[in-house]
C-alpha positions as CSV (number, residue, x, y, z in Angstrom):
1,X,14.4,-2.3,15.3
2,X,10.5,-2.9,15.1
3,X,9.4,-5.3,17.3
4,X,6.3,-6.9,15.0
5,X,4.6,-10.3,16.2
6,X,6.4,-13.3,16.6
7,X,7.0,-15.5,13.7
8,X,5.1,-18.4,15.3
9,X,1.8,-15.8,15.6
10,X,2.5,-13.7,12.1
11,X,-0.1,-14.5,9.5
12,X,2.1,-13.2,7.3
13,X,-0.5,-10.6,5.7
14,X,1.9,-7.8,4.1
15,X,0.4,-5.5,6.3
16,X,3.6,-3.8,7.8
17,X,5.7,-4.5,4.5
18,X,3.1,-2.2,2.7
19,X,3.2,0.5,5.2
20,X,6.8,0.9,5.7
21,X,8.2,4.4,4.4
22,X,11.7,3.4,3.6
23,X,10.8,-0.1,2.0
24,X,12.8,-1.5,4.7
25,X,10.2,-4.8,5.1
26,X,10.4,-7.4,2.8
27,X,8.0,-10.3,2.9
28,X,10.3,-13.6,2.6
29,X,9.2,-17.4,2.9
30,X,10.4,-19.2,6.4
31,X,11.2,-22.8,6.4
32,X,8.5,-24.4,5.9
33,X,7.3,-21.5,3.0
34,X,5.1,-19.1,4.9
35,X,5.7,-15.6,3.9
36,X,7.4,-13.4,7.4
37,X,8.4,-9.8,7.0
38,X,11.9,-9.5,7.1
39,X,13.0,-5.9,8.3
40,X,16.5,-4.3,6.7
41,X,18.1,-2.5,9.9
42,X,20.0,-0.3,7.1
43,X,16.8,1.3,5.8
44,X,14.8,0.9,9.0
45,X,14.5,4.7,10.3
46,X,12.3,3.2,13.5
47,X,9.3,5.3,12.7
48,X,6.7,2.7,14.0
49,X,4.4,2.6,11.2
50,X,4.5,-1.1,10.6
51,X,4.2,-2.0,14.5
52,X,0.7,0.1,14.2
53,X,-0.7,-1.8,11.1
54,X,0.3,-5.1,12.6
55,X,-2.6,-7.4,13.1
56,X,-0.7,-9.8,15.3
57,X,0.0,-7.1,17.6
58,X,-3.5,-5.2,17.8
59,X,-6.4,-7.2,15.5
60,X,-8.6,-4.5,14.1
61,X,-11.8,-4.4,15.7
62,X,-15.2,-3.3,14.7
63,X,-17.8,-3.3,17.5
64,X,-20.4,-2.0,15.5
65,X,-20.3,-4.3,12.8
66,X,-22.9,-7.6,13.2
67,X,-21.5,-10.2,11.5
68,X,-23.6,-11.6,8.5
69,X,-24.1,-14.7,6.4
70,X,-24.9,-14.8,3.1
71,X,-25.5,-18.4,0.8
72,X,-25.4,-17.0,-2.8
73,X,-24.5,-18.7,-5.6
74,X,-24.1,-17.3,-9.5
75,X,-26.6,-17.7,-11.9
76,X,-24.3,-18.6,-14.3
77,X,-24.1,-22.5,-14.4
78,X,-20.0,-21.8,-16.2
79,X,-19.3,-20.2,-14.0
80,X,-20.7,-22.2,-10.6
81,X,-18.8,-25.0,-12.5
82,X,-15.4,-23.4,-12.7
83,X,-16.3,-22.0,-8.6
84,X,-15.2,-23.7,-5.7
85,X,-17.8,-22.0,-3.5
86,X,-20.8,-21.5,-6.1
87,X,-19.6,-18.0,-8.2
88,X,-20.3,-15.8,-5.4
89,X,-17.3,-13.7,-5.5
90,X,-17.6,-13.8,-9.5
91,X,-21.0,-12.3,-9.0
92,X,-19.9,-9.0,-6.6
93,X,-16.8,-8.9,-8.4
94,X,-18.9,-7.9,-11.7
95,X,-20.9,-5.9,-10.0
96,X,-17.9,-3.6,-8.6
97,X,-16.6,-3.6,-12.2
98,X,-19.9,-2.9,-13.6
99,X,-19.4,0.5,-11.2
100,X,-16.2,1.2,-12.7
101,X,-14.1,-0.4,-9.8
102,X,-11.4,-2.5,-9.7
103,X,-11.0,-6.2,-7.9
104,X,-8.7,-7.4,-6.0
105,X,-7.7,-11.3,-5.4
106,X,-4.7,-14.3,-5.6
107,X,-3.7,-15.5,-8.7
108,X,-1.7,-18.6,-9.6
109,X,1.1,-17.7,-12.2
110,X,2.4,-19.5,-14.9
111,X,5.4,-20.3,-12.7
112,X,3.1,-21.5,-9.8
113,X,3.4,-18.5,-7.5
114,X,-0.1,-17.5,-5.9
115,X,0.6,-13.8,-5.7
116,X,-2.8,-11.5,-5.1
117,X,-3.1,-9.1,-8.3
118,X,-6.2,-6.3,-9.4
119,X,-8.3,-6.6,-12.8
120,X,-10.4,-4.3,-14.1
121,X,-12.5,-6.0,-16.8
122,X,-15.1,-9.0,-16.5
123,X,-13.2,-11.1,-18.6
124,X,-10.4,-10.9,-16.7
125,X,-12.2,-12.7,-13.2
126,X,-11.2,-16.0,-14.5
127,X,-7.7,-15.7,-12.5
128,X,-9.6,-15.9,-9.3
129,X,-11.7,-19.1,-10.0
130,X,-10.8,-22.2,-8.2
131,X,-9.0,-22.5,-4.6
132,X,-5.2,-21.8,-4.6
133,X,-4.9,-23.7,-0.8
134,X,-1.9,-21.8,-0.4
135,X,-0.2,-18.2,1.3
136,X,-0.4,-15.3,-1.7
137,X,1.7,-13.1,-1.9
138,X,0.3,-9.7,-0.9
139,X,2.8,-7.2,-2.5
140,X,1.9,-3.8,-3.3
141,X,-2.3,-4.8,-3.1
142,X,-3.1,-2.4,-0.3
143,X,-1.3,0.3,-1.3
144,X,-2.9,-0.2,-4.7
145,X,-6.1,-0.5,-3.1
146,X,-6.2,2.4,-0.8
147,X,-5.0,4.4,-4.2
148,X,-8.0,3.2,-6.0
149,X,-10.0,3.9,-2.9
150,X,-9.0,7.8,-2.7
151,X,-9.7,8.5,-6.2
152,X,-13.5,7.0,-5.4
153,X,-13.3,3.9,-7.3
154,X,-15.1,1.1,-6.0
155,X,-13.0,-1.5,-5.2
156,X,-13.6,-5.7,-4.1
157,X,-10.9,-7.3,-2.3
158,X,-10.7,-10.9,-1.8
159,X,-8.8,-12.6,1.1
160,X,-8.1,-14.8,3.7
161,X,-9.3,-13.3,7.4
162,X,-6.1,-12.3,8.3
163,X,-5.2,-10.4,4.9
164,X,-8.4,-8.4,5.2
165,X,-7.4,-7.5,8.9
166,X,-4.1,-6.4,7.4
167,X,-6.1,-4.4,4.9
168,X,-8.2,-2.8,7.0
169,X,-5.2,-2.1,9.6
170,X,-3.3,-0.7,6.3
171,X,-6.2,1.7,5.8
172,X,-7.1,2.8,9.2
173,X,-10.4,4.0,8.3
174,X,-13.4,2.5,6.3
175,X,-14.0,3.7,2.7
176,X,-17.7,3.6,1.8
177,X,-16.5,1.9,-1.9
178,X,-15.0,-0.6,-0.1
179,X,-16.0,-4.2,-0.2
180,X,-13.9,-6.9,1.1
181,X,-14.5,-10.8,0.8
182,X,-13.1,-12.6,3.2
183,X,-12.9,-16.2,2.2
184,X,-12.8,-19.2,4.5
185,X,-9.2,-20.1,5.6
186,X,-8.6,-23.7,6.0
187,X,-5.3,-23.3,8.1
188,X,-3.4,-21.1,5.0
């Protein structure tokens, strides 16, 4: 059996569920509603992938990046209004559709699930508006993503800190039409 991070330290990012090979990870809610991976010993084949993808066990690093701060909101009064934090994600988000990409976020269904989903048109950016203050659901994203990524389509991915670690783990190299927008995490 993998031994992945400790419940108490998981941020529950999908990361290894994405990676695993046999589909032997599932991502399931503990107690209190906090999405864990939850590993199948039947499928498991012990191959390690998910153990190297795991944040909690080795947090991506990039020594070269310097950290940068942007305040930007849209010019699109609309759309500041229906923003939480001004339209700035609406803004690079059309931009990276504009390019023909695809973006990436969480998504409140009609059943109340915040699950993270991709759209592909402008009008579609709506789903992301407005703070969802809760886990989402990662699913397929990254593999999805890294997809889009290898047949050079640009692609915005919007997350919490740890889901873009778990993206970036997922990868395990940068993409040059990659842009990913972390958004502040108030204790998801």
């Amino acid at each position: 059996m993998p031994k992945l991070v400790n419940w108490e330290s998981c941020c529950g990012c999908g990361a290894c569920d994405n990676k695993c090979p046999k589909q032997a990870i599932t991502m399931q809610p503990n107690q209190e509603g906090f999405l864990h991976p939850v590993v199948d010993a039947g499928k498991c084949v012990e191959c390690g992938a998910c153990e190297k993808v795991c944040p909690g066990l080795s947090p991506a690093k990039n020594e070269k990046a310097k950290p940068s701060a942007f305040v930007v909101q849209h010019k699109d009064e609309i759309i500041r209004y229906q923003s939480t934090s001004g339209g700035a994600f609406t803004a690079i988000a059309e931009e990276v559709i504009r390019r023909g990409g695809v973006v990436f976020g969480a998504s409140m269904t009609e059943d109340l699930v915040v699950k993270h989903v991709f759209v592909e048109g402008i009008e579609e950016l709506a789903i992301f508006r407005n703070s969802k203050y809760v886990q989402s659901a990662i699913g397929d994203s990254y593999k999805h993503a890294k997809s889009f990524l290898n047949n050079g389509r640009w692609v915005c991915f919007s997350g919490t800190p740890c889901q873009i670690n778990g993206l970036y783990k997922f990868l395990g190299r940068d993409y040059e039409h990659l842009i990913a927008v972390d958004v502040v995490c108030k204790s998801v």
